[in-house]
C-alpha positions as CSV (number, residue, x, y, z in Angstrom):
1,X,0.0,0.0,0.0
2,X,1.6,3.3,-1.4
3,X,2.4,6.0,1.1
4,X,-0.1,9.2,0.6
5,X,2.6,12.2,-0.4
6,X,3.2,14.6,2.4
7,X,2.6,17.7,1.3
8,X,5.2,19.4,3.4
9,X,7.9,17.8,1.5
10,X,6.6,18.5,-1.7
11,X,6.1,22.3,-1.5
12,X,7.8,23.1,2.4
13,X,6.3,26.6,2.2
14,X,2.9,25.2,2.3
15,X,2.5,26.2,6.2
16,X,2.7,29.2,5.6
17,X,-0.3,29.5,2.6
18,X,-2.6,31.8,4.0
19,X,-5.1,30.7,1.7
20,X,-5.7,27.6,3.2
21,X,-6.8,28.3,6.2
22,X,-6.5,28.0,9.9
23,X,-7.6,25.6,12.5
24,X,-8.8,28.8,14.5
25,X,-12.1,29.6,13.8
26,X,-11.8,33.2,15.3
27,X,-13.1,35.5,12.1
28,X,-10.6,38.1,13.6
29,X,-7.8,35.8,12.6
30,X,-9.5,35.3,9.5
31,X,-6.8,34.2,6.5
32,X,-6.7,35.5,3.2
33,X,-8.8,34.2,0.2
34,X,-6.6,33.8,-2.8
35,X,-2.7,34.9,-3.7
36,X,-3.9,38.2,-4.9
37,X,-5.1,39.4,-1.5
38,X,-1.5,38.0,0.3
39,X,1.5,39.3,0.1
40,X,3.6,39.1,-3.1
41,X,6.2,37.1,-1.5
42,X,3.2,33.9,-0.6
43,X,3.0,33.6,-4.6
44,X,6.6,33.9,-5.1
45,X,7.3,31.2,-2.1
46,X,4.3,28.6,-3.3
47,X,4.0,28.9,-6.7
48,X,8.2,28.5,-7.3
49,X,8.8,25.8,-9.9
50,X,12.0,24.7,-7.4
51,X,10.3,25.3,-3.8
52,X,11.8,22.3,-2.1
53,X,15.4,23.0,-4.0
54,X,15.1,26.5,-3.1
55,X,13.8,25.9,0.4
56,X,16.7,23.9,1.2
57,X,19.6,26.5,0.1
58,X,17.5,29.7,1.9
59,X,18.0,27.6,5.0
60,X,21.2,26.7,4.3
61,X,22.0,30.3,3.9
62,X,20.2,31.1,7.2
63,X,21.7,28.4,9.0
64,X,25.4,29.4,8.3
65,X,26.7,32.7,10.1
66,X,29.2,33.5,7.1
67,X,26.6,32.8,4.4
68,X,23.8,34.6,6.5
69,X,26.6,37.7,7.2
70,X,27.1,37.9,4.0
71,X,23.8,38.2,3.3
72,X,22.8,41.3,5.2
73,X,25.4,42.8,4.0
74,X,24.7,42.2,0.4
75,X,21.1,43.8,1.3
76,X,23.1,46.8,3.2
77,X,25.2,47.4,-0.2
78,X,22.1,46.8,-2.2
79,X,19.9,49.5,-0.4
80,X,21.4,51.7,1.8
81,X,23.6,53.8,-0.4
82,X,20.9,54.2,-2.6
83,X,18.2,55.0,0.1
84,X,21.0,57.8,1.3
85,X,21.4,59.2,-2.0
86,X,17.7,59.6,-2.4
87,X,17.3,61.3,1.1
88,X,20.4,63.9,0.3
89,X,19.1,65.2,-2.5
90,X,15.6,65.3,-1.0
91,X,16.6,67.2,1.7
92,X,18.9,69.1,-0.3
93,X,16.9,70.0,-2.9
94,X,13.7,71.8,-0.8
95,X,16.0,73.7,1.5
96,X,18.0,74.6,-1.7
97,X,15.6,78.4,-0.8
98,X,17.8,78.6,2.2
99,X,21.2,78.8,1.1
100,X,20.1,81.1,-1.9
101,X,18.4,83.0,0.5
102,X,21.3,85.1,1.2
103,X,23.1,84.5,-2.2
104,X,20.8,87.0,-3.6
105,X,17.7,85.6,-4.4
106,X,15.5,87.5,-2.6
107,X,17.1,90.5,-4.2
108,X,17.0,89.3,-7.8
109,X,13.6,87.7,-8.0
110,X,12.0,91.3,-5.9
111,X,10.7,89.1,-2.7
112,X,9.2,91.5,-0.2
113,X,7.3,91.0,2.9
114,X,6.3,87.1,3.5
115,X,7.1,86.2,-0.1
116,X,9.8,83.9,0.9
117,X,7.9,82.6,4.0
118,X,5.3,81.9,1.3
119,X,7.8,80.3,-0.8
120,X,8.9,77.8,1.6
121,X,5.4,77.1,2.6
122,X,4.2,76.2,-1.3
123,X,7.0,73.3,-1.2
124,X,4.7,71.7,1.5
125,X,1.4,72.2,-0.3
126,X,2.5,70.9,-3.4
127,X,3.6,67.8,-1.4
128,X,0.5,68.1,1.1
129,X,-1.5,67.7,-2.5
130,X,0.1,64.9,-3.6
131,X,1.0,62.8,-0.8
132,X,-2.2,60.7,-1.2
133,X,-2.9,59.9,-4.9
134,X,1.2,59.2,-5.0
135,X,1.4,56.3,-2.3
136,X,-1.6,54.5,-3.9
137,X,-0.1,55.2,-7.3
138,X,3.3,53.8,-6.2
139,X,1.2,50.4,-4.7
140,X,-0.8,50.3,-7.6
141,X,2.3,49.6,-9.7
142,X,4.1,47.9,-7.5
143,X,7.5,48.9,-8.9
144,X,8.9,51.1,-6.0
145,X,12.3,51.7,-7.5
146,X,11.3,52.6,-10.7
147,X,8.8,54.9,-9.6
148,X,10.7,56.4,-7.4
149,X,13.7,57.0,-9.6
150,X,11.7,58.8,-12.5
151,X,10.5,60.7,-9.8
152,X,13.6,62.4,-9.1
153,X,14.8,62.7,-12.3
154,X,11.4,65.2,-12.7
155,X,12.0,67.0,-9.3
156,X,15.6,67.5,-10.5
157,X,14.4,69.2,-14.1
158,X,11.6,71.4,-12.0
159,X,15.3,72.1,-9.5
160,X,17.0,73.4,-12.5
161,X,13.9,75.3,-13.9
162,X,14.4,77.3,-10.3
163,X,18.0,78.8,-12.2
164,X,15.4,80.4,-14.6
165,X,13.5,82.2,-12.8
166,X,13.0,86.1,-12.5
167,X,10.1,87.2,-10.1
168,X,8.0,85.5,-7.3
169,X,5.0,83.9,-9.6
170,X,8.2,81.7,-11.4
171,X,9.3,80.4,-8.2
172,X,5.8,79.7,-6.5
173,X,5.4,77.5,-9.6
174,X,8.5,75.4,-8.8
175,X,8.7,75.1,-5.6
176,X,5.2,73.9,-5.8
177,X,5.9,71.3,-8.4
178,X,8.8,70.5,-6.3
179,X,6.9,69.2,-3.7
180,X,4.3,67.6,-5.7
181,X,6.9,65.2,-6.8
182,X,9.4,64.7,-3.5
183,X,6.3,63.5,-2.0
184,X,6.7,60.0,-2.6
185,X,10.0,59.4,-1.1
186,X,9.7,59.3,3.3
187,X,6.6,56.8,2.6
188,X,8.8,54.4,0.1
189,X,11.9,54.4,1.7
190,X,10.0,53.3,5.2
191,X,8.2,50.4,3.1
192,X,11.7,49.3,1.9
193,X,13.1,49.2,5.1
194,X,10.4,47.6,6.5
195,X,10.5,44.7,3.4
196,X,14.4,43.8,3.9
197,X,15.5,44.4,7.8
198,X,14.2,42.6,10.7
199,X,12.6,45.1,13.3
200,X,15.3,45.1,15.6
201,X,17.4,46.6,12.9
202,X,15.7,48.8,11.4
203,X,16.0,51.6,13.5
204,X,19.8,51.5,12.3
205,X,19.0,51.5,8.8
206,X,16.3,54.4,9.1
207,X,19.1,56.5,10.6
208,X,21.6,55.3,7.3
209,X,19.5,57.5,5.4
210,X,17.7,59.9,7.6
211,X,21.1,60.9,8.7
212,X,22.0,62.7,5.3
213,X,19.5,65.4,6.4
214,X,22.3,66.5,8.5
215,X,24.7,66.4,5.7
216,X,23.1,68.2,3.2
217,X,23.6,70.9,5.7
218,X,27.3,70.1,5.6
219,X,27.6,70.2,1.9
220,X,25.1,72.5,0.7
221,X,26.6,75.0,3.5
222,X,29.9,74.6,1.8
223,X,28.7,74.4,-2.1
224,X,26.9,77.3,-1.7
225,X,29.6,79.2,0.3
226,X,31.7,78.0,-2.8
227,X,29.4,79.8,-5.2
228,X,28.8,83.1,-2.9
229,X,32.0,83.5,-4.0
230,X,31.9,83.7,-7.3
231,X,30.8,87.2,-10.3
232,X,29.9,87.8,-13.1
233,X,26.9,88.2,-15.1
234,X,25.0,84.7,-14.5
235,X,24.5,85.1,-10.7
236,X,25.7,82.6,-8.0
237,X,22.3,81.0,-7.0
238,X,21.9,80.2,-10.3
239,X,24.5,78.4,-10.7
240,X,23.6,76.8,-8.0
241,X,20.3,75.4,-8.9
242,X,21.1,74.1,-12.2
243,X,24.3,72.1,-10.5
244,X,22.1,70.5,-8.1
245,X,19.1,69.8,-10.4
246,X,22.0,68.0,-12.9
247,X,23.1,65.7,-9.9
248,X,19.9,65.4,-8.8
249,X,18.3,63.7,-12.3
250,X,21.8,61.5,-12.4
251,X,21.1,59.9,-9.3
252,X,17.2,59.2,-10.0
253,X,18.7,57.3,-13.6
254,X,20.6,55.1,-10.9
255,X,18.0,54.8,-8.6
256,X,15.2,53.3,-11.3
257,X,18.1,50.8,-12.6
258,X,19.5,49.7,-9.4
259,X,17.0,49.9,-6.7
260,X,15.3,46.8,-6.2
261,X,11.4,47.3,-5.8
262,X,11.2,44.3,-3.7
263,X,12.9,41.0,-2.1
264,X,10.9,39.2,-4.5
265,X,11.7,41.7,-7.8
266,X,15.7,41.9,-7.1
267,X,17.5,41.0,-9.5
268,X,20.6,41.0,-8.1
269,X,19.7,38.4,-5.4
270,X,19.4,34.6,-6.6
271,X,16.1,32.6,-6.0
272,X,18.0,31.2,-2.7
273,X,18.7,34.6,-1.6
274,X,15.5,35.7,-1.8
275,X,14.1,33.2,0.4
276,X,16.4,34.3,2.8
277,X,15.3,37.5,2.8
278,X,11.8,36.6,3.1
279,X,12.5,33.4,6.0
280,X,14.6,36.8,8.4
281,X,12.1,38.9,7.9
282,X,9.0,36.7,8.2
283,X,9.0,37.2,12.6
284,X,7.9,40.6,11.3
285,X,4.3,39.4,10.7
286,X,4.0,42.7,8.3
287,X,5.2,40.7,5.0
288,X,6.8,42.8,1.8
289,X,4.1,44.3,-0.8
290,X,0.6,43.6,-2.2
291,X,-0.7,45.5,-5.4
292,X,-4.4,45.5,-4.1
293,X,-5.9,48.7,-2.2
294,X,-7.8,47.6,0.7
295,X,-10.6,48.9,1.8
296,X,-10.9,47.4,4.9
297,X,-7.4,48.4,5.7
298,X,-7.9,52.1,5.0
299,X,-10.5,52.5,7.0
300,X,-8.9,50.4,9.9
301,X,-5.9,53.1,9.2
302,X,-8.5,55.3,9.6
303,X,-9.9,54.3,12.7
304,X,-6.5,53.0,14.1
305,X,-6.0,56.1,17.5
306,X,-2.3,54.6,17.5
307,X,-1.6,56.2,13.7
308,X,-3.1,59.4,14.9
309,X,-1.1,59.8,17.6
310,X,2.1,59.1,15.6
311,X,0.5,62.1,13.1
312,X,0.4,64.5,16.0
313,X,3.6,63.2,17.4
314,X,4.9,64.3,13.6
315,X,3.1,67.6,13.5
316,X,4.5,68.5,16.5
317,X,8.0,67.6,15.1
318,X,7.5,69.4,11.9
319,X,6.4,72.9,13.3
320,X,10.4,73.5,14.8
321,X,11.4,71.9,11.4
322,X,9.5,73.8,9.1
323,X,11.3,76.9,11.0
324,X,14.9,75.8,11.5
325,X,15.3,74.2,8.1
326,X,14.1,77.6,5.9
327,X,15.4,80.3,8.6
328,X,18.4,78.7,10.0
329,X,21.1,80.9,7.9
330,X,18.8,83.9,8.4
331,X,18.6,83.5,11.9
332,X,22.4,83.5,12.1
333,X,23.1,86.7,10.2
334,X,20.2,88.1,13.0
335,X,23.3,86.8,15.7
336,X,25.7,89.2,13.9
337,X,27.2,87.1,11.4
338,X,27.8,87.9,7.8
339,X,25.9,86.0,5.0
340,X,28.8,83.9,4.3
341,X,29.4,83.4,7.6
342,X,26.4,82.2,7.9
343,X,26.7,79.6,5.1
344,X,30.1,78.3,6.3
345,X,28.8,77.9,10.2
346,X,25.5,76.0,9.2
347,X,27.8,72.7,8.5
348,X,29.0,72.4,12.5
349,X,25.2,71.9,13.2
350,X,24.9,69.6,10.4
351,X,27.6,67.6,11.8
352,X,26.2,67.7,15.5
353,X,22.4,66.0,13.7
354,X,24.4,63.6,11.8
355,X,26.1,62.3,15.1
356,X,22.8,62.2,17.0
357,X,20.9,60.9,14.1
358,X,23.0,57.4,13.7
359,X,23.7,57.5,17.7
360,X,20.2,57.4,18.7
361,X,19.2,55.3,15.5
362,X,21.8,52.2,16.7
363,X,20.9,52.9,20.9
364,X,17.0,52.6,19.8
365,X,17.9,48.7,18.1
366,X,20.5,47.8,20.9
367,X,17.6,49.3,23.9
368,X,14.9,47.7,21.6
369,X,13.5,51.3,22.6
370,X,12.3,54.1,20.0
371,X,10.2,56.3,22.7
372,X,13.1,56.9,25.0
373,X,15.6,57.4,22.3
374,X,13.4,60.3,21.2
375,X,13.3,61.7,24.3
376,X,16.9,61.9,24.5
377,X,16.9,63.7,20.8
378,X,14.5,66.3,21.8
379,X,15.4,67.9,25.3
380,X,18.6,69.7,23.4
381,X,16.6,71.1,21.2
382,X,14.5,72.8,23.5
383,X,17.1,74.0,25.7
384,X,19.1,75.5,22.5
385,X,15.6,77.2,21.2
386,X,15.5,78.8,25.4
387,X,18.5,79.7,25.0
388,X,18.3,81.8,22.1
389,X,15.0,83.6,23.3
390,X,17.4,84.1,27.0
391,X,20.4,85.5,24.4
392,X,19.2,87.3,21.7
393,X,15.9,89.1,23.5
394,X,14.0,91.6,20.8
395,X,16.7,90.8,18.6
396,X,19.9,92.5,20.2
397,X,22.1,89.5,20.8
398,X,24.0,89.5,23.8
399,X,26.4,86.8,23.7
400,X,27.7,85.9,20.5
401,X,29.1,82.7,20.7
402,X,26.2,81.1,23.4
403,X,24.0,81.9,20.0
404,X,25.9,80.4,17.9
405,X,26.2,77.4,20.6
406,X,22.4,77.0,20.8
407,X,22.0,77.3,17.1
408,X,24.0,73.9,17.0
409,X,21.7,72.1,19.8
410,X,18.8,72.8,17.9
411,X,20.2,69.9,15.1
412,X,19.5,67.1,17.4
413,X,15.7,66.8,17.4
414,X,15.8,65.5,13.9
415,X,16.7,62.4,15.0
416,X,13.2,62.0,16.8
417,X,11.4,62.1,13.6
418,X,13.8,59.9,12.2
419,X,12.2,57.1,14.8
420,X,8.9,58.3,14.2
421,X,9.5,57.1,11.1
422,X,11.1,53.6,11.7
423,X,8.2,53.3,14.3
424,X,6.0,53.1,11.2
425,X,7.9,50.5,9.8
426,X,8.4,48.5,12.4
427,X,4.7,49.1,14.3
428,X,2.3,48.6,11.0
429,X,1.1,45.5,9.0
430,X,-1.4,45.1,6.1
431,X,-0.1,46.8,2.7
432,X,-2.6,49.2,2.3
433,X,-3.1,50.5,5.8
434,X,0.8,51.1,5.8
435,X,0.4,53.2,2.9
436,X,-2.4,55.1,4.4
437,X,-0.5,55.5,7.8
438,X,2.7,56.3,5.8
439,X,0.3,59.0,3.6
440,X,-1.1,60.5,6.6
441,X,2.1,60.6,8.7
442,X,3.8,62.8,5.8
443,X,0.5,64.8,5.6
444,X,1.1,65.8,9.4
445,X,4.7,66.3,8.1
446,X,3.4,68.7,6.1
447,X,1.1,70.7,8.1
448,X,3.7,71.3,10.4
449,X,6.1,72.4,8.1
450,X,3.4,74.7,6.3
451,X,2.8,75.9,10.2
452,X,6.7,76.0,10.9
453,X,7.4,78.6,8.1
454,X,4.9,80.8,9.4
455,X,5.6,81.1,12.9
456,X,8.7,82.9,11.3
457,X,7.1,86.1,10.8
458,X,9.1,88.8,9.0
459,X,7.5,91.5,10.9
460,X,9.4,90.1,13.9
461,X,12.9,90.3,12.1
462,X,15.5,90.3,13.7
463,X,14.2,88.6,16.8
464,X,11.7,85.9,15.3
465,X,10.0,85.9,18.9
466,X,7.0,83.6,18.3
467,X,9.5,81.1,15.9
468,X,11.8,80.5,18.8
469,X,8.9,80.0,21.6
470,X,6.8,77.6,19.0
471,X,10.2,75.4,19.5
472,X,9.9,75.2,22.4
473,X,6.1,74.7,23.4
474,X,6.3,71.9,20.2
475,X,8.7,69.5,21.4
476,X,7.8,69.7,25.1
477,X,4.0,68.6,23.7
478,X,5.8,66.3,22.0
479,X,7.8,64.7,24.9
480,X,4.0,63.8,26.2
481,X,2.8,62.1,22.9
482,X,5.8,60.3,22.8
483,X,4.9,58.6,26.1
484,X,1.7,58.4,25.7
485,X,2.4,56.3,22.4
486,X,5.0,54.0,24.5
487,X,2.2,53.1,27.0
488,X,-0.1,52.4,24.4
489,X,2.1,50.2,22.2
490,X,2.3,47.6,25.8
491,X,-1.5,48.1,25.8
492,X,-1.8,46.7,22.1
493,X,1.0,44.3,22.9
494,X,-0.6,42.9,26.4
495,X,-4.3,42.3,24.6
496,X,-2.4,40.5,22.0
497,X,-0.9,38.3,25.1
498,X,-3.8,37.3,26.7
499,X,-5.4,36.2,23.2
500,X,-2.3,34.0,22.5
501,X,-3.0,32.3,26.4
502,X,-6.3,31.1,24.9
503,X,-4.7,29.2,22.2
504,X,-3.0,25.7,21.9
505,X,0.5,25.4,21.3
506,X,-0.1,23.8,17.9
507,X,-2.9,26.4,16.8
508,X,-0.4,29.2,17.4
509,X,2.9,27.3,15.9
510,X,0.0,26.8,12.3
511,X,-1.5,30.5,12.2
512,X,1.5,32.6,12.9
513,X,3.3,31.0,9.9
514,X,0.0,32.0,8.2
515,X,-0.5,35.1,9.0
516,X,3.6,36.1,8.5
517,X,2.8,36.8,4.7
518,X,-1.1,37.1,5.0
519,X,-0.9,40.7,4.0
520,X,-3.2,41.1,7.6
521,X,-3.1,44.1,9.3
522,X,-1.1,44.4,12.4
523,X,-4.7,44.5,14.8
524,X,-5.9,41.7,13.3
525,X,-2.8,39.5,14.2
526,X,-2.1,37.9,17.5
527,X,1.2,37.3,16.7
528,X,2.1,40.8,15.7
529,X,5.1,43.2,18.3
530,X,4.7,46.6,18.7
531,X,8.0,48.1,19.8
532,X,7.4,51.1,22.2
């Protein structure tokens, strides 16, 4: 009598087909109906021609610590200098307006009154705008790299187009247009992360990127301290804007070849590889990609009192932002420096955020700890921004070098919206509610920003009053979101606890391999870890 085959042996990732079902009849826990509503990596996985030869080397690969090094570093040089490039020139390219605001800009193009404030604020609006209709777009077509790198090659044209410009309608065109189109980056480069890292490392690899915020403000301070230098009859800021928009559109060519869109689309990763990739990440329970827009998991997203308190905890992040970012060389000619001065001493500060960024990013992996990292990020801040309403009172500084001291504290709270960001990664499941949280966390993003360039008010030159004090009150409202979100994430995680107690053994060892590449959402799985 022939032996019935085991199914197991003949297709090993069949414990994990979500389409099968559970032997938990909780409709809570329910599992998906077909391949289309899982994850892209559950078709990839059960549908391989090779699944048990392929199975066999992804473990081996796992199972050795040289192969499985080698590994995440393979992903490391895949990604990471990619995901930094696009976050550079992001950065770079919307505070572009602050370097050529005192390289003659202003001057040339007849800004008056809150033309430039106005300026800096239609970069968020344009993004504000978009934020929505590009996520879905971008999930839609599934092809994250490519997307993303013809993206920039656009916002680097609009970039240049700012070289051509002669009067304030010009510029409120492209700075606009600008943001309509650097709107898609945060939101991908979290869901990329998020795909490839395990949760305890993502905060590190967040940081990678989010740390070239801080130096942008090292190289733009000295490009464009480069170019203040130089006469003639094409002026400096120019000059600068079409260098910047060439680099810019050079790097999105590389990005839409190289970048992969996903474990399961990378081409430079063999089939063994891949499984890998998707076996280290698959603890995650919040799987890779899935083309389908959810209903259900928007409106969950929707609903979800965790994502909105992330939003406020970003608004409140983005007001000081929105400020610092536009105003910062401004606010140091108000200390008494020249405008080149002011160019040149904008890179210590730079240098201070990129320390704190990848400091706090590695503690908040090694603590397993996002909410107290932050904490740690955002009490300089405040005391630099007290300081300079103590030292500079109506305008008339009174200690030169404590100014120029607290100017430099105020570059450490970026880092807590860096985590506020790997906090999304690591804290959301379902594909279309993490585009919808990712949407509305950059919406918040920009709100704050639009907010932060207004509390800037160049009626109060030289002393910016209300922009120093809205510092301040932000991030000490902040400090309480950010523990409020901490005791809320053990909430979540102790519900999902006692749940788990009601189970068998067996019935949790059979769903939480279904539910790894489900495509569920993160409060309709058991099995799912918020980190606080």
């Amino acid at each position: 009598m022939s032996t019935p085959p085991d199914p197991e042996k003949e297709n090993p990732f069949a414990a994990l087909d979500a389409t099968k079902g559970a032997g938990v009849s909780d409709e809570q826990l329910g599992i998906v109906n077909s391949f289309k509503d899982a994850d892209e990596a559950l078709s990839f996985l059960e549908n391989h021609p090779r699944a048990a030869e392929i199975a066999a080397e992804g473990n081996a690969i796992l199972e050795d610590p040289v192969q499985l090094k080698r590994l995440v570093r393979k992903i490391d040089f895949t990604i990471a200098p990619l995901l930094a490039c696009v976050y550079f020139l992001q950065f770079l390219d919307k505070t572009t307006l602050s370097y050529t605001a005192v390289m003659g800009i202003r001057t040339d193009t007849h800004l008056v009154g809150q033309d430039y404030s106005n300026l800096s604020m239609l970069f968020y609006v344009g993004f504000l705008a978009a934020e929505f209709p590009t996520q879905f777009l971008a999930q839609r077509i599934s092809r994250l790299g490519l997307y993303l790198g013809v993206n920039i090659i656009i916002w680097g044209l609009i970039l240049g187009f700012h070289g051509a410009c002669t009067s304030y309608a010009g510029l409120a065109v492209v700075r606009t247009l600008l943001g309509v189109f650097e709107s898609c980056v945060a939101p991908i480069l979290v869901m990329i992360i998020a795909m490839w890292y395990k949760k305890n490392e993502q905060g590190r690899r967040v940081s990678w990127f989010y740390v070239c915020n801080s130096l942008t403000m090292i190289f733009g301070g000295f490009v464009a301290y480069g170019v203040s230098f130089t006469h003639g009859s094409f002026a400096s800021w120019r000059i600068f804007y079409i260098a910047i928009g060439a680099m810019t559109m050079v790097i999105g060519l590389i990005v839409a070849i190289f970048l992969p869109d996903s474990p399961v689309k990378a081409r430079r990763f063999t089939d063994a590889e891949k499984v890998a990739v998707l076996m280290r990440v698959k603890n995650n329970q919040s799987g890779t990609q899935n083309a389908r827009v959810k209903k259900a998991q928007v409106l969950e997203a929707l609903r979800d009192i965790r994502i909105w308190l992330v939003c406020l905890a970003t608004l409140l992040s983005s007001i000081p932002n929105g400020g610092v970012s536009n105003f910062s060389s401004i606010l140091l000619t108000t200390f008494g420096y020249t405008s080149q001065q002011a160019l040149i001493l904008n890179t210590p500060s730079g240098a201070i955020g990129a320390i704190c960024v990848l400091s706090i990013g590695w503690l908040s992996d090694k603590w397993h700890d996002r909410s107290l990292t932050m904490l740690i990020a955002i009490i300089p801040t405040i005391l630099g921004a007290g300081l300079m309403i103590g030292l500079d009172p109506g305008g008339i500084p009174q200690n030169k070098a404590g100014l120029l001291a607290a100017s430099f504290l105020t570059g450490t709270f970026g880092a807590a919206f860096m985590l506020l960001l790997a906090w999304n990664a690591s804290n959301i499941a379902g594909h279309s509610k993490k585009v919808t949280a990712n949407a509305l966390t950059m919406i918040s993003f920009c709100v704050g920003n639009i907010l932060g360039t207004q509390t800037f008010q160049n009626s109060e030159a030289p002393g910016y009053i209300s922009g120093k004090i809205s510092i301040v009150a932000t991030l000490s409202a902040l400090c309480f979101v950010i523990v409020v979100l901490r005791v809320y994430n053990d909430y979540l995680n102790r519900q999902n606890q006692r749940k788990l107690a009601e189970m068998s053994e067996g019935e949790q060892a059979e769903l939480r391999e279904k539910m790894a590449f489900a495509d569920q959402t993160d409060r309709r799985n058991v099995f799912f870890v918020y980190t606080h």
